[in-house]
PyMOL CGO cylinders between C-alpha atoms (Angstrom):
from pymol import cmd
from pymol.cgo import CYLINDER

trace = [
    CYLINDER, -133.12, 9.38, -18.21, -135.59, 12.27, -18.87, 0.3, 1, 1, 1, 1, 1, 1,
    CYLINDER, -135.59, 12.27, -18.87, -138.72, 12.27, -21.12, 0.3, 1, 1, 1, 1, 1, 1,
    CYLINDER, -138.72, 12.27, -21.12, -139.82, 15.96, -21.34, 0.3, 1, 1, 1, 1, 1, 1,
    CYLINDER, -139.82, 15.96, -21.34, -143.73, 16.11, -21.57, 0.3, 1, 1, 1, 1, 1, 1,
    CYLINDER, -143.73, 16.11, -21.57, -144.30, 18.50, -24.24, 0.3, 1, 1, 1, 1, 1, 1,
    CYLINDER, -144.30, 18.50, -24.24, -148.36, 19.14, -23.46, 0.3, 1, 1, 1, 1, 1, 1,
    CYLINDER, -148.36, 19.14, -23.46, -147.66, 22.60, -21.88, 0.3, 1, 1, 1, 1, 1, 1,
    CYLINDER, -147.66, 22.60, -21.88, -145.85, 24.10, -24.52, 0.3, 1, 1, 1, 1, 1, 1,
    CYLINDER, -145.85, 24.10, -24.52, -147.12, 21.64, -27.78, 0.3, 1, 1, 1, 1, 1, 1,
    CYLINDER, -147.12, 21.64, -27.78, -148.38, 25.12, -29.60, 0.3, 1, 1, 1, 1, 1, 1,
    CYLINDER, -148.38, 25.12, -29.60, -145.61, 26.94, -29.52, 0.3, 1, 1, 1, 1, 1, 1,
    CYLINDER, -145.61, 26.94, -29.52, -142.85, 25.57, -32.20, 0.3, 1, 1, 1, 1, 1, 1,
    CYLINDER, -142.85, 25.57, -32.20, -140.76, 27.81, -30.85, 0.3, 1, 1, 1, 1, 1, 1,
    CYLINDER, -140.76, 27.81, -30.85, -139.79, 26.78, -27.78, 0.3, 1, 1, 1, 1, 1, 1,
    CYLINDER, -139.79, 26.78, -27.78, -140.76, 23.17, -29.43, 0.3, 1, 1, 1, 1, 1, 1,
    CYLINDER, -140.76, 23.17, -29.43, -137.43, 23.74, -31.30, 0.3, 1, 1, 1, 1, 1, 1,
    CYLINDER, -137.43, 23.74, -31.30, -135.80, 25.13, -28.46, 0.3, 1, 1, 1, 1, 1, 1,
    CYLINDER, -135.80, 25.13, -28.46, -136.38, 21.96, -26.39, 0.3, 1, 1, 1, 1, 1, 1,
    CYLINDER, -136.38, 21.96, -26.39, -135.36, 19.88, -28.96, 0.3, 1, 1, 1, 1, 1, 1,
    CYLINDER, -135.36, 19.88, -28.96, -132.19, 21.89, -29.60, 0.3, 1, 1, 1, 1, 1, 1,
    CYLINDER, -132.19, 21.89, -29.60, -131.36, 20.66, -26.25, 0.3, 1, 1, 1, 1, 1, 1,
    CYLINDER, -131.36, 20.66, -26.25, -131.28, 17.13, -27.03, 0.3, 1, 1, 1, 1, 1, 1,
    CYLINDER, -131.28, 17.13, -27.03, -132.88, 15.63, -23.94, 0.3, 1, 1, 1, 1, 1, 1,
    CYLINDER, -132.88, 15.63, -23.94, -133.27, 11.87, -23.62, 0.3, 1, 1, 1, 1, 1, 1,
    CYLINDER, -133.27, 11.87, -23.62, -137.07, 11.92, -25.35, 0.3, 1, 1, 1, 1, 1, 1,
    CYLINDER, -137.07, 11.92, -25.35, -139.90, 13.88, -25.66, 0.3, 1, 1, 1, 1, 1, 1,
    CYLINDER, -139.90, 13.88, -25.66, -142.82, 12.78, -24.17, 0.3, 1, 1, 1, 1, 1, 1,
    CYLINDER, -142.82, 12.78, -24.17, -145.76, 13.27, -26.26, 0.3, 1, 1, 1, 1, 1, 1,
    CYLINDER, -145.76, 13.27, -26.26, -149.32, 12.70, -24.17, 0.3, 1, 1, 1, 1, 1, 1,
    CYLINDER, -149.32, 12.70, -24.17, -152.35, 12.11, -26.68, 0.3, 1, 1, 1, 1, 1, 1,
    CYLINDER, -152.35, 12.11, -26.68, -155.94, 12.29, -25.08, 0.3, 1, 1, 1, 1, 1, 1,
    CYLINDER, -155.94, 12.29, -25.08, -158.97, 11.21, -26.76, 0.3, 1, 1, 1, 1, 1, 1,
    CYLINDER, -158.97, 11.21, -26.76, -161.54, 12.98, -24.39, 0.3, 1, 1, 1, 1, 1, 1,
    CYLINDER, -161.54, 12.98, -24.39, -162.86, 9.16, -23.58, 0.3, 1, 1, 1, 1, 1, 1,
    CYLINDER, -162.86, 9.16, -23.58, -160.52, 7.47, -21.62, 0.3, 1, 1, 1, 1, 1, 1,
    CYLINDER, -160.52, 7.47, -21.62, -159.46, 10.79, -19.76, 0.3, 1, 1, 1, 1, 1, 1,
    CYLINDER, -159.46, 10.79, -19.76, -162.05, 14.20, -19.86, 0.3, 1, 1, 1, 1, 1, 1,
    CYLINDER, -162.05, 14.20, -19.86, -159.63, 16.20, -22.07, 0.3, 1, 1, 1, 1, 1, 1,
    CYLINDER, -159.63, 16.20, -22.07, -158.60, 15.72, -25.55, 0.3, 1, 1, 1, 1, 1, 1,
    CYLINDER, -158.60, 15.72, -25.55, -154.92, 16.15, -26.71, 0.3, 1, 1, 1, 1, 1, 1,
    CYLINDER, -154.92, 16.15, -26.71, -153.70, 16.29, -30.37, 0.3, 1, 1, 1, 1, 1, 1,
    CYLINDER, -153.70, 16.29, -30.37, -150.61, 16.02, -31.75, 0.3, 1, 1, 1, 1, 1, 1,
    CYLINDER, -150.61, 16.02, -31.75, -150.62, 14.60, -34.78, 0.3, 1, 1, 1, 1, 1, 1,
    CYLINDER, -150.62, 14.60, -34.78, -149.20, 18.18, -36.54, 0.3, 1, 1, 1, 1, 1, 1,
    CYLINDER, -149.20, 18.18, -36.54, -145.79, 18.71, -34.67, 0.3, 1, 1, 1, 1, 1, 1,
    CYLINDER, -145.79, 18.71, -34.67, -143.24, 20.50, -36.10, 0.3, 1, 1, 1, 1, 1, 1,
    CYLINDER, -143.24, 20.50, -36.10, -140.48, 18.19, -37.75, 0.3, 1, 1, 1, 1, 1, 1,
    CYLINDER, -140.48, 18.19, -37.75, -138.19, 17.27, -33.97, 0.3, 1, 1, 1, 1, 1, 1,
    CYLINDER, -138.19, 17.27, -33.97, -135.49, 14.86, -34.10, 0.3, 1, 1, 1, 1, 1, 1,
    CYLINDER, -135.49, 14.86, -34.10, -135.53, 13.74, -30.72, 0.3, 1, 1, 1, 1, 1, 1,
    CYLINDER, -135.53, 13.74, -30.72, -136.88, 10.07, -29.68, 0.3, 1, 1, 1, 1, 1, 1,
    CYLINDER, -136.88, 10.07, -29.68, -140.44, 10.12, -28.86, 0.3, 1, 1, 1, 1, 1, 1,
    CYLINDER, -140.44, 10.12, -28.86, -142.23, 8.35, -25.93, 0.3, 1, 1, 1, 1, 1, 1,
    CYLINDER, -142.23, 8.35, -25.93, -146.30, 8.51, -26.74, 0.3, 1, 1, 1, 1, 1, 1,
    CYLINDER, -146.30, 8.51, -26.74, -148.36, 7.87, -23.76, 0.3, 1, 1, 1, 1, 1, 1,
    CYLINDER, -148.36, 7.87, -23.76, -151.90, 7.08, -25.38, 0.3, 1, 1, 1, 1, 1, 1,
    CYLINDER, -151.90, 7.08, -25.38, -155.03, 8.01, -22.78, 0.3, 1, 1, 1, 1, 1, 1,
    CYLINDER, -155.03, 8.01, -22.78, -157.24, 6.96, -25.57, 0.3, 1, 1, 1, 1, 1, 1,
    CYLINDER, -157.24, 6.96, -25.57, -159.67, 4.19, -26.16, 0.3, 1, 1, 1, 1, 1, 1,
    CYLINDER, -159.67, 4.19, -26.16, -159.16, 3.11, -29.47, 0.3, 1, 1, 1, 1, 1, 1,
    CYLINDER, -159.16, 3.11, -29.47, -155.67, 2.42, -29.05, 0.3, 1, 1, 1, 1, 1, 1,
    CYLINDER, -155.67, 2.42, -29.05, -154.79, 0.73, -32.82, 0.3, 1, 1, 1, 1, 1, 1,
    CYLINDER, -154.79, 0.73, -32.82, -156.42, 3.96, -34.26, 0.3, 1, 1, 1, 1, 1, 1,
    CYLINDER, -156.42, 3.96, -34.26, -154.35, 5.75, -32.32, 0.3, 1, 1, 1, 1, 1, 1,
    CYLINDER, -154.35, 5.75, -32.32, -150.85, 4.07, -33.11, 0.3, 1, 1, 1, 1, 1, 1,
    CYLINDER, -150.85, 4.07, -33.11, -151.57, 4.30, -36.97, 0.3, 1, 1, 1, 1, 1, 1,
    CYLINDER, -151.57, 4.30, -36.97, -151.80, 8.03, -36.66, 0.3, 1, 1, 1, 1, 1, 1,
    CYLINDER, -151.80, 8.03, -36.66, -148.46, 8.18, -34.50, 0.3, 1, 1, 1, 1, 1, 1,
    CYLINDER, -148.46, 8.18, -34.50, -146.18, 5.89, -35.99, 0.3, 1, 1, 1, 1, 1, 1,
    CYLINDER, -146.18, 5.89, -35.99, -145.50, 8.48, -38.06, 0.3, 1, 1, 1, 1, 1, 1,
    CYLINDER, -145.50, 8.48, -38.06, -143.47, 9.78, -35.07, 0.3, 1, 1, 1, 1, 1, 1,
    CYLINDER, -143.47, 9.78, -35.07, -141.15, 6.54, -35.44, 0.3, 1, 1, 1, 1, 1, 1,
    CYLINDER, -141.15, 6.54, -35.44, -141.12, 6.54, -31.89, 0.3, 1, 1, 1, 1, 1, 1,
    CYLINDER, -141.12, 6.54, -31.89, -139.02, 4.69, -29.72, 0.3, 1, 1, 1, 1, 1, 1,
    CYLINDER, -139.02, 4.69, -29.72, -141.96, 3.68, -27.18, 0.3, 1, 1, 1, 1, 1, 1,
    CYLINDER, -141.96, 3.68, -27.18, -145.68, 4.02, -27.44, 0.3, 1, 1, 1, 1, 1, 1,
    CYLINDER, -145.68, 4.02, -27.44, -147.57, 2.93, -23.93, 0.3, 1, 1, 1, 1, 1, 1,
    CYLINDER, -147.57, 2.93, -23.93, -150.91, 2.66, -23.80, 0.3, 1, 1, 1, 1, 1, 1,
    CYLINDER, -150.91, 2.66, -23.80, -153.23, 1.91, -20.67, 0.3, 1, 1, 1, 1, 1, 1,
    CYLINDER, -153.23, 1.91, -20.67, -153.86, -1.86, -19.68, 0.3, 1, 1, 1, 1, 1, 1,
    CYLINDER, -153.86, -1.86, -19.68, -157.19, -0.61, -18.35, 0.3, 1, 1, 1, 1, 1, 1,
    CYLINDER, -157.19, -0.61, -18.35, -158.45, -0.42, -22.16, 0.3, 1, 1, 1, 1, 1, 1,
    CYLINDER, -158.45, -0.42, -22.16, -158.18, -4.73, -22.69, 0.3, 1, 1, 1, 1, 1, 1,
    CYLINDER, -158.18, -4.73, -22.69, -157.09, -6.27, -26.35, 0.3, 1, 1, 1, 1, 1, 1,
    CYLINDER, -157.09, -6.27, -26.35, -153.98, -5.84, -24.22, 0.3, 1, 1, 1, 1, 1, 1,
    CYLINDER, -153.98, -5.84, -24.22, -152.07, -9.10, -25.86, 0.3, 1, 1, 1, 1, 1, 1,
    CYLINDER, -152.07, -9.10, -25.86, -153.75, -7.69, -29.30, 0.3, 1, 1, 1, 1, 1, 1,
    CYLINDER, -153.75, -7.69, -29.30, -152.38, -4.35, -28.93, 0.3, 1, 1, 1, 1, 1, 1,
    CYLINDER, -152.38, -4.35, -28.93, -148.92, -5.56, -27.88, 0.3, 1, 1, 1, 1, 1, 1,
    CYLINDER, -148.92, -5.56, -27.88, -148.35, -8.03, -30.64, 0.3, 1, 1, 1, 1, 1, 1,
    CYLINDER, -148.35, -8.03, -30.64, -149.87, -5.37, -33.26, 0.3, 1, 1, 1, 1, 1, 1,
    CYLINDER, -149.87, -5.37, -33.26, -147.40, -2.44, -31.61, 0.3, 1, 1, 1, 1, 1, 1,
    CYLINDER, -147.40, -2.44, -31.61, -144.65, -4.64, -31.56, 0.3, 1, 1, 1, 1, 1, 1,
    CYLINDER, -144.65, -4.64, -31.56, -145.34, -5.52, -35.56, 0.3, 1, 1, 1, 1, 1, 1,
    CYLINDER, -145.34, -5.52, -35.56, -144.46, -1.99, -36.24, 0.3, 1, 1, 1, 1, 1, 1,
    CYLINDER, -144.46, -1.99, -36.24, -140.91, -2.01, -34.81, 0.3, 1, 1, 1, 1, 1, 1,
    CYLINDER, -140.91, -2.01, -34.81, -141.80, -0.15, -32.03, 0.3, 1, 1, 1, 1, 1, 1,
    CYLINDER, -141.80, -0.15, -32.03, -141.51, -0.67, -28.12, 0.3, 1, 1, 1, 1, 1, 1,
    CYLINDER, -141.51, -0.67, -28.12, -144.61, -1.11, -26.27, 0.3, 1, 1, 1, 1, 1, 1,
    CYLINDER, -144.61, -1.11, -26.27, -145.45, 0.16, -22.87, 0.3, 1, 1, 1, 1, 1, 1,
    CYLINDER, -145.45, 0.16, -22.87, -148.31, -0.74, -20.52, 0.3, 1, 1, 1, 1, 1, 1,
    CYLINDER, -148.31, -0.74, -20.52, -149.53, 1.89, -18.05, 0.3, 1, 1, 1, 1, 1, 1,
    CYLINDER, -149.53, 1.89, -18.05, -151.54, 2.02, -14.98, 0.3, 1, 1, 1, 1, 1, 1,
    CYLINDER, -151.54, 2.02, -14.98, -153.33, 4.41, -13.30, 0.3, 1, 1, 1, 1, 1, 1,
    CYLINDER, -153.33, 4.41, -13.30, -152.85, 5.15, -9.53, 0.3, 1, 1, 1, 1, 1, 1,
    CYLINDER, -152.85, 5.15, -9.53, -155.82, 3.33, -8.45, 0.3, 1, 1, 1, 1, 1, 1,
    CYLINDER, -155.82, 3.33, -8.45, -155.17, -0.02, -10.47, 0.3, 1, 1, 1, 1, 1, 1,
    CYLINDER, -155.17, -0.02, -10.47, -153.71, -2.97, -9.05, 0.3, 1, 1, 1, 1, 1, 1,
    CYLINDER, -153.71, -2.97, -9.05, -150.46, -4.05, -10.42, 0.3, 1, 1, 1, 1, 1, 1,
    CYLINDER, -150.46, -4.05, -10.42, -152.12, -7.79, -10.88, 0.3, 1, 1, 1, 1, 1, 1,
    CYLINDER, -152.12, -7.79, -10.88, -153.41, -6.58, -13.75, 0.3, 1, 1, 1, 1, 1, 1,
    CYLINDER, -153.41, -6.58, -13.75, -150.45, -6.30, -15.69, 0.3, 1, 1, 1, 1, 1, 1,
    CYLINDER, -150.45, -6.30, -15.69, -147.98, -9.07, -14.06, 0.3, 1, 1, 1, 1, 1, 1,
    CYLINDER, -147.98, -9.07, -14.06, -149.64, -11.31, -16.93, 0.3, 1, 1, 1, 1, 1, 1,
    CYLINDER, -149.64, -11.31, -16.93, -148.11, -8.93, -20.04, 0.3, 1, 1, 1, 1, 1, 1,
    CYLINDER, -148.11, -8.93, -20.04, -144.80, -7.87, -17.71, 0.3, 1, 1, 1, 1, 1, 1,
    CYLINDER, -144.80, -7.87, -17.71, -142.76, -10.60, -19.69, 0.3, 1, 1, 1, 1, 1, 1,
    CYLINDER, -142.76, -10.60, -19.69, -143.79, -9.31, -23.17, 0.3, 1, 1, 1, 1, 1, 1,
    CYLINDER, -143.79, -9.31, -23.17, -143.14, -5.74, -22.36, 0.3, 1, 1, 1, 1, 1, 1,
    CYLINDER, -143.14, -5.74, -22.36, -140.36, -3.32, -23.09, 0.3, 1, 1, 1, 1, 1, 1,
    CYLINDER, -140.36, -3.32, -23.09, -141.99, -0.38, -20.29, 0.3, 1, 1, 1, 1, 1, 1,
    CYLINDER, -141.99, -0.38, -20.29, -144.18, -0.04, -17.66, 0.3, 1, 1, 1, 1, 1, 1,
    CYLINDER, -144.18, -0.04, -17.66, -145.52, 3.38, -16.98, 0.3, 1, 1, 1, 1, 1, 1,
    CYLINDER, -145.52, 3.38, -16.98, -146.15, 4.11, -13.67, 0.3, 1, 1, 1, 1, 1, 1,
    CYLINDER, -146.15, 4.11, -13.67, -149.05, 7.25, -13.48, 0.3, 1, 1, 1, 1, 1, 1,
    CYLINDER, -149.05, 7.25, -13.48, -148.11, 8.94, -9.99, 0.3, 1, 1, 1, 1, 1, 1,
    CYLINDER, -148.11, 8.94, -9.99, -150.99, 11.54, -10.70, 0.3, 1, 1, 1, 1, 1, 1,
    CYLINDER, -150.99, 11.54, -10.70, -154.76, 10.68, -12.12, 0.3, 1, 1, 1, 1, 1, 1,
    CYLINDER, -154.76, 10.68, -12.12, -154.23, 10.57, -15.87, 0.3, 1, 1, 1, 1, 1, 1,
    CYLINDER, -154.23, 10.57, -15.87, -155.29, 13.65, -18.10, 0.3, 1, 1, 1, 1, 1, 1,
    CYLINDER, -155.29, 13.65, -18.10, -154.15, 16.71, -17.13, 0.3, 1, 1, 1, 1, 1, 1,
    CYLINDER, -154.15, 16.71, -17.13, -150.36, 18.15, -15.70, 0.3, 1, 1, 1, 1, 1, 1,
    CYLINDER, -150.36, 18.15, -15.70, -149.45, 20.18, -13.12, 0.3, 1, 1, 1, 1, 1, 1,
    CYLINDER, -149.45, 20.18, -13.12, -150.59, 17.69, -10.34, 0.3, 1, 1, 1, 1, 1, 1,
    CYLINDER, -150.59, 17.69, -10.34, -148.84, 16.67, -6.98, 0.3, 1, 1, 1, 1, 1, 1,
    CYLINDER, -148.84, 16.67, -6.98, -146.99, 13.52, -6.89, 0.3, 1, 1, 1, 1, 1, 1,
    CYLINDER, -146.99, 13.52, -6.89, -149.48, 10.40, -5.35, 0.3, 1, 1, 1, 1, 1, 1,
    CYLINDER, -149.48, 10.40, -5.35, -146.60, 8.90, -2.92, 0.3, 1, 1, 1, 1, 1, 1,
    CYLINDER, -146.60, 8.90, -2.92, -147.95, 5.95, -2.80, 0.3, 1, 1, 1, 1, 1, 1,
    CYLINDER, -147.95, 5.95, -2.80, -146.57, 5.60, -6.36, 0.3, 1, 1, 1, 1, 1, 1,
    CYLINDER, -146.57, 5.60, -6.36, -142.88, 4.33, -4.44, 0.3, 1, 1, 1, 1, 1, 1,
    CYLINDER, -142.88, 4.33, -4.44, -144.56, 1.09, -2.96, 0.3, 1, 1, 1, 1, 1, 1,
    CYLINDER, -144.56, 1.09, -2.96, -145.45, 0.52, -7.00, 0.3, 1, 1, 1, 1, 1, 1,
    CYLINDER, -145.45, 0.52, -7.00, -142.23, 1.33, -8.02, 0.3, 1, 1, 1, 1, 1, 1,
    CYLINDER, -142.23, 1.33, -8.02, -140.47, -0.57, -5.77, 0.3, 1, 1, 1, 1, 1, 1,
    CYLINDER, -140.47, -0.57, -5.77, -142.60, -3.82, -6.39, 0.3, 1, 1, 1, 1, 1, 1,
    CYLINDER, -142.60, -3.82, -6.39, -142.24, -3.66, -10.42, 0.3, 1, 1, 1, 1, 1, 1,
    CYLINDER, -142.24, -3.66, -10.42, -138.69, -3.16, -9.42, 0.3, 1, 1, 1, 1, 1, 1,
    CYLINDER, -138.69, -3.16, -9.42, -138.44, -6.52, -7.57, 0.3, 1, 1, 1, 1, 1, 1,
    CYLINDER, -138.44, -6.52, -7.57, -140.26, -8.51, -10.07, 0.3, 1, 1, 1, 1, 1, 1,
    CYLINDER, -140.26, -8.51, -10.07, -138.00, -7.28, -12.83, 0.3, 1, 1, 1, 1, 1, 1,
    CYLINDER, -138.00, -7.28, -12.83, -135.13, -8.84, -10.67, 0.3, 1, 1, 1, 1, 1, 1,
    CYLINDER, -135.13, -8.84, -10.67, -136.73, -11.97, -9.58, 0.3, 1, 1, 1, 1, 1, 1,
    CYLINDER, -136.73, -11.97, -9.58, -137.74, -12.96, -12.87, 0.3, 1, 1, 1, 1, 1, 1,
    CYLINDER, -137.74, -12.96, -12.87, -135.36, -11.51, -14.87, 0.3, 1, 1, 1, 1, 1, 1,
    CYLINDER, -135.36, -11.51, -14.87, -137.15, -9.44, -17.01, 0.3, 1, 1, 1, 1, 1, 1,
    CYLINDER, -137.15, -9.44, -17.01, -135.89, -6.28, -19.24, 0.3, 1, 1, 1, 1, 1, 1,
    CYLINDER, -135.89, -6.28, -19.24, -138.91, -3.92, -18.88, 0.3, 1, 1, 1, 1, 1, 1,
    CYLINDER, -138.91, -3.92, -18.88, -137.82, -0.60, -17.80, 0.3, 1, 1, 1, 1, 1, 1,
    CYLINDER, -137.82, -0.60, -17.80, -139.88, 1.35, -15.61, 0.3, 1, 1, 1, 1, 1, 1,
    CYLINDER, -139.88, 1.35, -15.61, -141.48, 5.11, -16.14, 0.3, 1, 1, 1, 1, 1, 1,
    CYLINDER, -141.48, 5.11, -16.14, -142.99, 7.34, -13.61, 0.3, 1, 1, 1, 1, 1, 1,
    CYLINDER, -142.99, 7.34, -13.61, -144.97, 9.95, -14.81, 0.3, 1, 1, 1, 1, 1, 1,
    CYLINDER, -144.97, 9.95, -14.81, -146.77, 12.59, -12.45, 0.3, 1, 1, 1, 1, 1, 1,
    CYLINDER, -146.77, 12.59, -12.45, -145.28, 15.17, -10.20, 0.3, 1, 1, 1, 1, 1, 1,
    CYLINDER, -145.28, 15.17, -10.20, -141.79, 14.83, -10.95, 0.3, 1, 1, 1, 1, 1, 1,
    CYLINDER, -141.79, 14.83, -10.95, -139.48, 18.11, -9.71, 0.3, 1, 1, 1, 1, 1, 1,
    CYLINDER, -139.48, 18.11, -9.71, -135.87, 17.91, -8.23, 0.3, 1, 1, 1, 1, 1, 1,
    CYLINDER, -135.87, 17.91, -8.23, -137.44, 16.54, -5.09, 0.3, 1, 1, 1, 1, 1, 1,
    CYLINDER, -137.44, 16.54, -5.09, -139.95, 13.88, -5.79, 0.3, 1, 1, 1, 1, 1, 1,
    CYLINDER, -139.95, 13.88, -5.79, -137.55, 12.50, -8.55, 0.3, 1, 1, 1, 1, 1, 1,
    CYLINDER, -137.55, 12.50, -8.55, -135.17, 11.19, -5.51, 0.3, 1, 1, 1, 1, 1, 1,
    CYLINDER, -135.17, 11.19, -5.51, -138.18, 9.27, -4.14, 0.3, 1, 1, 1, 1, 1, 1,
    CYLINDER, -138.18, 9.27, -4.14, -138.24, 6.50, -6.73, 0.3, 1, 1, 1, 1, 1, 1,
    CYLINDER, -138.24, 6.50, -6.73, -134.36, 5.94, -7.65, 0.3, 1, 1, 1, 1, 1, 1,
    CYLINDER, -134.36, 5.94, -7.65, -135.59, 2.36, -8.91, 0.3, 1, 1, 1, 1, 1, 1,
    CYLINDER, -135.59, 2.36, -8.91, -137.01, 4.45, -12.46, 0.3, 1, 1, 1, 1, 1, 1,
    CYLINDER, -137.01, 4.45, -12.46, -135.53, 4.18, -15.11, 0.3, 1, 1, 1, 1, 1, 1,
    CYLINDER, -135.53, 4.18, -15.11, -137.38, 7.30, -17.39, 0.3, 1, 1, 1, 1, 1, 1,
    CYLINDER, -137.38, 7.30, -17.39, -138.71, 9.92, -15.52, 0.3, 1, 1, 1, 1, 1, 1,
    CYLINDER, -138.71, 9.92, -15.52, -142.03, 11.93, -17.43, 0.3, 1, 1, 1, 1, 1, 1,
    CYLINDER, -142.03, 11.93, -17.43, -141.23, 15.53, -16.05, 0.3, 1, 1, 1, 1, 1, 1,
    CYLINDER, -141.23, 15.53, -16.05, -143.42, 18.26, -18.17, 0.3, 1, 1, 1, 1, 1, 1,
    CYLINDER, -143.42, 18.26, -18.17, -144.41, 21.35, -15.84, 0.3, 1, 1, 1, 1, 1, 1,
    CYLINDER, -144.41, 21.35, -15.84, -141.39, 21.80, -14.06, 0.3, 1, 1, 1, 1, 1, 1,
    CYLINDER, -141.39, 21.80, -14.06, -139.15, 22.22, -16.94, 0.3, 1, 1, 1, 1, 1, 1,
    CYLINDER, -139.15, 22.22, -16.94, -141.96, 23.48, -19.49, 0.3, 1, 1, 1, 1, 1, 1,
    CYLINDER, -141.96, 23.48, -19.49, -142.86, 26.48, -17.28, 0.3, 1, 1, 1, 1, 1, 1,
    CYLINDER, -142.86, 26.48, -17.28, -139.64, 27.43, -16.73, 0.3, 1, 1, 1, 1, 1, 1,
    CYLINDER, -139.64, 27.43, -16.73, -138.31, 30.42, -19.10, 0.3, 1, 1, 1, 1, 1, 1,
    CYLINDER, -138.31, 30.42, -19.10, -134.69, 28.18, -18.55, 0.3, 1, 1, 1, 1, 1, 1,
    CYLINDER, -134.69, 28.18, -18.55, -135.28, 24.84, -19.73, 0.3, 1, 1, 1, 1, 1, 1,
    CYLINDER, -135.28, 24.84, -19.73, -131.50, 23.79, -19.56, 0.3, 1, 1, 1, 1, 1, 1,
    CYLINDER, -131.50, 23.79, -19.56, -131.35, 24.85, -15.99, 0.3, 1, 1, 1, 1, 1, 1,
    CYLINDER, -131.35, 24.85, -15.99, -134.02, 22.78, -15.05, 0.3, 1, 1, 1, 1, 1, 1,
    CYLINDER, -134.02, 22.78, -15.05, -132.95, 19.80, -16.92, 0.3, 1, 1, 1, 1, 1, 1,
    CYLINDER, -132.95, 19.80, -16.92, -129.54, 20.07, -15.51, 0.3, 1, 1, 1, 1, 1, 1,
    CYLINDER, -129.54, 20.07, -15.51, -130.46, 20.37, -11.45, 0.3, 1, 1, 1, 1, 1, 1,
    CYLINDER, -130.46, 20.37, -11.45, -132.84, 17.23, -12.72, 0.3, 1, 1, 1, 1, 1, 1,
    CYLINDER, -132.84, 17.23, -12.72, -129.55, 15.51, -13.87, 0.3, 1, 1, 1, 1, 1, 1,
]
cmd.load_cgo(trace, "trace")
């Protein structure tokens, strides 16, 4: 499945609706509080989009955060295990009746989220540095993917995974073990969204 980050075109409702006319798996919504990562992303004023959302928080104050995005009614909100409260935050995200999601960053170890990996509904895999799009795809992102995959099976747990980072019609063969794949510039810049979509498909 496809979440369509939506940073590269989030100002212009028009091809907003456009996207969303397509009815695409979920839009990807990344929200940056200029702490946690050196840019700072709003989107708390969207235009009214009926496709599921999947908010990727690279904030700090993550609560804060989910109170002004549950709005959204999202299907998943993710936020970054690096941050800590992590049990906190899942219990209070998971009050809301909405999925939770733990990311890590390229550089983390995956030991630090084995703990959480049976309470989870996602893990988000970051195959670029978090914060800005438009980056190549870290490749040592399919030795991650391919480990979360195997713990999933021995253990039996129904996290899916997400790989977000440098996704195109190539790199998105590399990790077939992913279940949502984050693609934003490839399809965003494109003046054919369906096209890209579809040779994604």
């Amino acid at each position: 499945m496809l979440s369509i980050s939506i940073l590269g075109i989030k100002d212009n409702n028009d091809k907003l609706i456009e996207l969303d006319n397509l009815n695409p798996d979920y839009l990807h919504l990344d929200i940056m509080d200029g702490k946690f990562v050196s840019n700072t992303v709003d989107m708390s004023s969207l235009p009214e989009l009926v496709t599921s959302k999947d908010i990727h928080l690279m904030v700090e104050d993550v609560k804060a955060y989910v109170d002004v995005y549950k709005k959204y009614n999202p299907e998943y909100i993710t936020f970054h295990v690096e941050v800590g409260n992590t049990k906190e935050l899942i219990d209070y995200i998971h009050s809301l009746g909405i999925k939770v999601g733990l990311s890590i960053k390229p550089g983390t170890n995956l030991a630090e989220i084995k703990p959480y990996l049976h309470m989870i509904d996602l893990v988000l895999v970051m195959s670029v540095e978090p914060g800005r799009g438009g980056q190549t795809f870290i490749e040592d992102s399919i030795e991650r993917v391919k480990e979360l995959s195997n713990i999933r099976i021995d253990n039996n747990y129904n996290y899916k995974i997400e790989i977000d980072g440098g996704i195109n019609q190539d790199t998105i063969k590399l990790v077939p073990e992913c279940d949502l794949f984050v693609v934003g510039s490839y399809i965003t810049s494109s003046d054919n969204f369906k096209e890209r979509i579809s040779s994604l498909k």
